[in-house]
C-alpha positions as CSV (number, residue, x, y, z in Angstrom):
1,X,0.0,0.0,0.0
2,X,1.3,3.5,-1.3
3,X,1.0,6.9,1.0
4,X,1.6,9.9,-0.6
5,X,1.9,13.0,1.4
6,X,2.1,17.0,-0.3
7,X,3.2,19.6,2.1
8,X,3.6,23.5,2.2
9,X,2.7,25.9,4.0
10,X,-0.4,27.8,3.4
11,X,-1.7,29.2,-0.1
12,X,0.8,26.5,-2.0
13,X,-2.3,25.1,-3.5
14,X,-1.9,21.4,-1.7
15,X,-5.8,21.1,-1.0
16,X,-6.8,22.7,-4.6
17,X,-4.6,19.9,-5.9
18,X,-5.7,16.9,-3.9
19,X,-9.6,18.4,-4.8
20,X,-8.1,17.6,-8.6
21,X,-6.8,14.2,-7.8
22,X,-9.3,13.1,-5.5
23,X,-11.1,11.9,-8.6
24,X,-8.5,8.9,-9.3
25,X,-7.6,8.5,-5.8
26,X,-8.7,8.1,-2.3
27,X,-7.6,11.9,-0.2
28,X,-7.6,13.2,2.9
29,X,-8.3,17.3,2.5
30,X,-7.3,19.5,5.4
31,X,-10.4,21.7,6.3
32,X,-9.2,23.8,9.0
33,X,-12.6,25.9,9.2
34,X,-13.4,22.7,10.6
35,X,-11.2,23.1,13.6
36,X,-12.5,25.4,16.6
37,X,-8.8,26.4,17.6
38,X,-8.0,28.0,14.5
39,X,-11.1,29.8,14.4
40,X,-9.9,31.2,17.9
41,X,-6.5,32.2,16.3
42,X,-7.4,33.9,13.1
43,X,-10.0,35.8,15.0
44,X,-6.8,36.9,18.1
45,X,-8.3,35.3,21.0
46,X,-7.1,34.9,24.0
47,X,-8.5,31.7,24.4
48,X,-6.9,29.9,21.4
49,X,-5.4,26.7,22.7
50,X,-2.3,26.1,20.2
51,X,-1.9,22.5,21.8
52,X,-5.6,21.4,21.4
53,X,-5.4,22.9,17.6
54,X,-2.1,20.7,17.1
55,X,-3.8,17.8,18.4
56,X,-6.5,18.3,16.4
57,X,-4.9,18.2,12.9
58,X,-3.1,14.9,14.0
59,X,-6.1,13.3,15.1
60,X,-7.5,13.9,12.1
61,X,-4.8,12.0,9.7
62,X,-4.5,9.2,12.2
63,X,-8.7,8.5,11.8
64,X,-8.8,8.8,8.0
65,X,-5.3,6.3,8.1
66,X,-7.3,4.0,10.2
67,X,-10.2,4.0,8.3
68,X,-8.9,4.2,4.7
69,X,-8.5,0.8,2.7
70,X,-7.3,1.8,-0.4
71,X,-4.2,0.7,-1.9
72,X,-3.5,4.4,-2.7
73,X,-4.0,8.0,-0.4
74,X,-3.3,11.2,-0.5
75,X,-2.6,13.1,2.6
76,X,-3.2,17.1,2.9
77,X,0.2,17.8,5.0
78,X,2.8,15.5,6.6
79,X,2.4,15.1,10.4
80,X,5.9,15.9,10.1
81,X,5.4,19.3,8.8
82,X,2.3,19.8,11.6
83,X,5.0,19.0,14.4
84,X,8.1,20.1,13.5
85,X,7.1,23.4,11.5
86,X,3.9,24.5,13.2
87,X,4.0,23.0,16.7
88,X,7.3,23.4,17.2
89,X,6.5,27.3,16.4
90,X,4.2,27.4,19.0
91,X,6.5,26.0,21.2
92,X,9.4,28.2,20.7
93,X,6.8,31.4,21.1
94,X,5.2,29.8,24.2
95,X,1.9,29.4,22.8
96,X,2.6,25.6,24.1
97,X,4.4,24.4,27.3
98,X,7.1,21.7,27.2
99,X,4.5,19.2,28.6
100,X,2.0,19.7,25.5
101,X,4.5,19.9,23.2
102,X,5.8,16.3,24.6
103,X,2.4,15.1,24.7
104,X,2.0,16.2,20.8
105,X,5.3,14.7,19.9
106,X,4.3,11.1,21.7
107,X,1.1,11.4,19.3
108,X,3.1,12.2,16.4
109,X,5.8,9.2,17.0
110,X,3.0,6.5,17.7
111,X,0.8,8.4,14.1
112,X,4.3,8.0,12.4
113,X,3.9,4.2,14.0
114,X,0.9,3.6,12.3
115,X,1.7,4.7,8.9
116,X,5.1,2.9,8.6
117,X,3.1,-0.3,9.5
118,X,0.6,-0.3,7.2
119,X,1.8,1.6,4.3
120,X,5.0,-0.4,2.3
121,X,5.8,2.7,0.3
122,X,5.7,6.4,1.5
123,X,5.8,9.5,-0.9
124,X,6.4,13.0,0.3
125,X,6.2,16.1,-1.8
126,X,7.0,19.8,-0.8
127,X,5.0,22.1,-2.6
128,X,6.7,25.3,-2.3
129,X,6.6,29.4,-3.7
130,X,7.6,32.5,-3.5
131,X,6.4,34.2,-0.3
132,X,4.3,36.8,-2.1
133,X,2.6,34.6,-4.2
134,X,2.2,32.9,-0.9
135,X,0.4,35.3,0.9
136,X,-1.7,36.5,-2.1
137,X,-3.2,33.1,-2.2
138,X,-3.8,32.7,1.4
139,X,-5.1,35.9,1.2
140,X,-7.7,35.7,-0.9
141,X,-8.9,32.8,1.4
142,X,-8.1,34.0,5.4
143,X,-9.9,36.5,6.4
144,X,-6.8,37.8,8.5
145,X,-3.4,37.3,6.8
146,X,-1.4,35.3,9.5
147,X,0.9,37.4,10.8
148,X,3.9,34.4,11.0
149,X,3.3,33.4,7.5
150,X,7.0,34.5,6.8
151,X,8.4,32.7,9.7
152,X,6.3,29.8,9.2
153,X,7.4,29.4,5.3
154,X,10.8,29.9,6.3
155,X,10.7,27.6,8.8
156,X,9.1,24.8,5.6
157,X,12.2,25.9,3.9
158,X,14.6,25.0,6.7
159,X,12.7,21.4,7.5
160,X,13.1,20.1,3.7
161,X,15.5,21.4,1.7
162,X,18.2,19.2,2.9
163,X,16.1,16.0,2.8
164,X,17.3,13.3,-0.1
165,X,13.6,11.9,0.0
166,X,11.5,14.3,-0.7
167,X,9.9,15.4,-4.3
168,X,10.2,19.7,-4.3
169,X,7.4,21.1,-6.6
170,X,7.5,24.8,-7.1
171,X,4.3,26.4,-7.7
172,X,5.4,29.7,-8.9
173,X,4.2,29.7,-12.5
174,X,2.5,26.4,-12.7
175,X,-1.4,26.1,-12.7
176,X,-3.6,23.7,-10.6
177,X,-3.6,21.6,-13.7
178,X,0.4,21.4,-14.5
179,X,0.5,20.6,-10.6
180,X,-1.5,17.5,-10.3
181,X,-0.1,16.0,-14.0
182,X,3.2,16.5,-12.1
183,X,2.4,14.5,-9.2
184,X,0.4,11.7,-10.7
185,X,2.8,11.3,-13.2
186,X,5.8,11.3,-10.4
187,X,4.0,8.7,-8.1
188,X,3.0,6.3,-11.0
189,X,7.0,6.2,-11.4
190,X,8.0,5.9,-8.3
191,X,5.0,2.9,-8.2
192,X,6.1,1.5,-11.1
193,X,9.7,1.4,-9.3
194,X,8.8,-0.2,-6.1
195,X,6.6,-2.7,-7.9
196,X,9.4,-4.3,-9.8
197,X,12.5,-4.1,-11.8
198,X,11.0,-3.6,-15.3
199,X,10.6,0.2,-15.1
200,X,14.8,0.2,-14.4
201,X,15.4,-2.7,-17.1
202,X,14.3,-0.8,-19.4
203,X,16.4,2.4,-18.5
204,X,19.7,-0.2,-18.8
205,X,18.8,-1.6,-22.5
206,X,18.0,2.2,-24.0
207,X,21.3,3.0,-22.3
208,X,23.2,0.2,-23.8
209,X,21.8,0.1,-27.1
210,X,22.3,3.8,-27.4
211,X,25.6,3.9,-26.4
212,X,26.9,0.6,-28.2
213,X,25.1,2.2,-31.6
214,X,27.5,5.6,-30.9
215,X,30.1,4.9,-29.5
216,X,31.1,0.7,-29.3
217,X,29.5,1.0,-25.4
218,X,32.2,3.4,-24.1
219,X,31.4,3.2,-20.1
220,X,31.4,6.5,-19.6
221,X,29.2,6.9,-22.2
222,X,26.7,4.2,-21.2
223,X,26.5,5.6,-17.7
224,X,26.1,9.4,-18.7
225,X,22.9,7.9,-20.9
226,X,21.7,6.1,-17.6
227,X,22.2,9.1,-15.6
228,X,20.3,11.7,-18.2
229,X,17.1,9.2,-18.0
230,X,17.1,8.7,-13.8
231,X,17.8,12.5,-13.3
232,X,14.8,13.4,-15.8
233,X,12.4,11.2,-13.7
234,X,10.0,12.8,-11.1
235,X,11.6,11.5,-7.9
236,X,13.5,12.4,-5.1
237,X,16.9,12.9,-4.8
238,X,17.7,10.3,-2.5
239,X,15.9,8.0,-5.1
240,X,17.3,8.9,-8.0
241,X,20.9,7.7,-5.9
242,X,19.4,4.4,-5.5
243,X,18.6,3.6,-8.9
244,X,21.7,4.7,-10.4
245,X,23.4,2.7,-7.6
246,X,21.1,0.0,-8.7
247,X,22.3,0.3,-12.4
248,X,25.4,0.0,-11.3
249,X,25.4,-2.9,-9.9
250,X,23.6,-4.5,-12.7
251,X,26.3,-3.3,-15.4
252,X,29.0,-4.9,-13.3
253,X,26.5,-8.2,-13.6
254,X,25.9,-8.1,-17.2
255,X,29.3,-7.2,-18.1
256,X,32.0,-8.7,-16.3
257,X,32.3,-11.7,-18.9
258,X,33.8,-9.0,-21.2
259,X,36.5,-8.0,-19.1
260,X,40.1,-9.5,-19.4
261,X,40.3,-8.3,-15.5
262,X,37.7,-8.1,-13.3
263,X,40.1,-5.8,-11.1
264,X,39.8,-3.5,-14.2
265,X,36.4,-4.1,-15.4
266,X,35.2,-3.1,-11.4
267,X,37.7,-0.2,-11.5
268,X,36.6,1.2,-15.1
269,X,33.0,1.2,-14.0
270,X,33.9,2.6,-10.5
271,X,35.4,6.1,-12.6
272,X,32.8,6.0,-14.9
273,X,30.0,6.6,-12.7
274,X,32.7,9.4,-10.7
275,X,33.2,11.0,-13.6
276,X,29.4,11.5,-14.2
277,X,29.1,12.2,-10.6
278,X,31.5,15.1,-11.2
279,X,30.0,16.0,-14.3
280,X,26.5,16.2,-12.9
281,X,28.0,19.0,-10.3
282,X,27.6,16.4,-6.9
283,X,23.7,15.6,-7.7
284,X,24.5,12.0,-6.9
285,X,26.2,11.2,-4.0
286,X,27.6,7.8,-5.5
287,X,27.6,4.9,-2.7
288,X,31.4,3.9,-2.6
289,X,30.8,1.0,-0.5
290,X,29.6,-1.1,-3.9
């Protein structure tokens, strides 16, 4: 089972998009007009309660994960993103004591519990924009513009950009539609990947054929095709590493009966795929440990 989660901070157009895809798959849509907290907030009362609010949005993920039995979901916001960007803002402006923020984080761990258990394959996307555009959107939807919508993007900023495993998506210039063509088109590769190892197969034969009809199969050659096709795909980072690791491997397989020495052949391949590490300005971190 496949959970796909798109994150942001407000106005990034995550629930216009799931709205889109929720006619192919199964979504859970953030409504936070639902939520009596936030109401409190927007409105500057004293009696907002930033821990029951927190609580509230977590809650709500864990019921529809329980209840859902589809093979594939979308999720309006990581809990990740609810604790570490918007809860632990509350914390850090004492709108929530260390004891609620523990009591959040227990709830988040035991959420983060559930999903690993039941879902095999998890998909995270970062929707991300320009702060103006930003707070242009949001503002044509909250009545008050939040006054830490800088901070809070910021602090989006600071909890993703040095992950490997997420998908970035930026919404500048791209319309609702271009959006959600994106994603499905990202997660039915990164399906097709986890499913089996035809998707990568065929990504190895191109390669080969195209570089043997060029060039003889020059290695450097072959793995700079390989490379061009995994770097064009609509995946993370961090997989994108993995399958060209995985190619790797599978040219050593293929082609070590060619080799007069295998301490060559291995060695050859090895500055091959350094060389288009180099070349591709350090995009892939190649695993030295193959």
């Amino acid at each position: 089972m496949t959970i796909i989660f798109l994150s942001g901070p407000s106005g990034v157009g995550k629930t216009s998009v799931l709205r889109k895809l929720s006619n192919l798959y199964e979504c859970y849509l953030e409504n936070s007009s639902q939520n009596p907290e936030l109401k409190l907030l927007l409105q500057g009362s004293s009696s907002f309660n930033a821990y029951k609010s927190q609580l509230w949005f977590l809650e709500r993920i864990n019921d529809f994960i329980q209840k859902s039995k589809a093979e594939i979901v979308f999720v309006d916001q990581n809990p990740k993103a609810i604790m570490n960007v918007y809860s632990k803002y509350f914390l850090d402006t004492e709108k929530i004591c260390t004891d609620d923020y523990n009591r959040l984080d227990n709830y988040y761990n035991q959420l983060t519990k559930n999903i690993n258990d039941k879902y095999s394959c998890v998909i995270d996307y970062y929707l991300f924009a320009d702060v103006e555009i930003l707070e242009q959107r949001a503002g044509q939807r909250d009545s008050e513009k939040l006054s830490w919508f800088q901070e809070i993007s910021n602090n989006f900023a600071l909890l993703y950009r040095n992950d490997p495993s997420i998908t970035f998506v930026n919404t500048n210039s791209m319309s609702l539609e271009e959006v959600s063509k994106f994603i499905e088109n990202s997660v039915s590769v990164n399906i097709k990947i986890n499913a089996d190892n035809f998707f990568l197969d065929n990504i190895f034969d191109e390669s080969i054929r195209d570089a043997k009809s060029v060039s003889g199969l020059n290695i450097t050659y072959a793995v700079e095709l390989m490379y061009g096709k995994i770097i064009n795909l609509a995946v993370s980072k961090k997989k994108q590493c993995e399958l060209f690791d995985i190619l790797k491997e599978k040219y050593k397989e293929n082609f070590i009966h060619t080799a007069t020495s295998v301490h060559d052949f291995y060695s050859n391949i090895d500055e091959a795929f350094f060389k288009v590490a180099d070349k591709s300005g350090g995009k892939y971190e190649i695993n030295t440990s193959l």
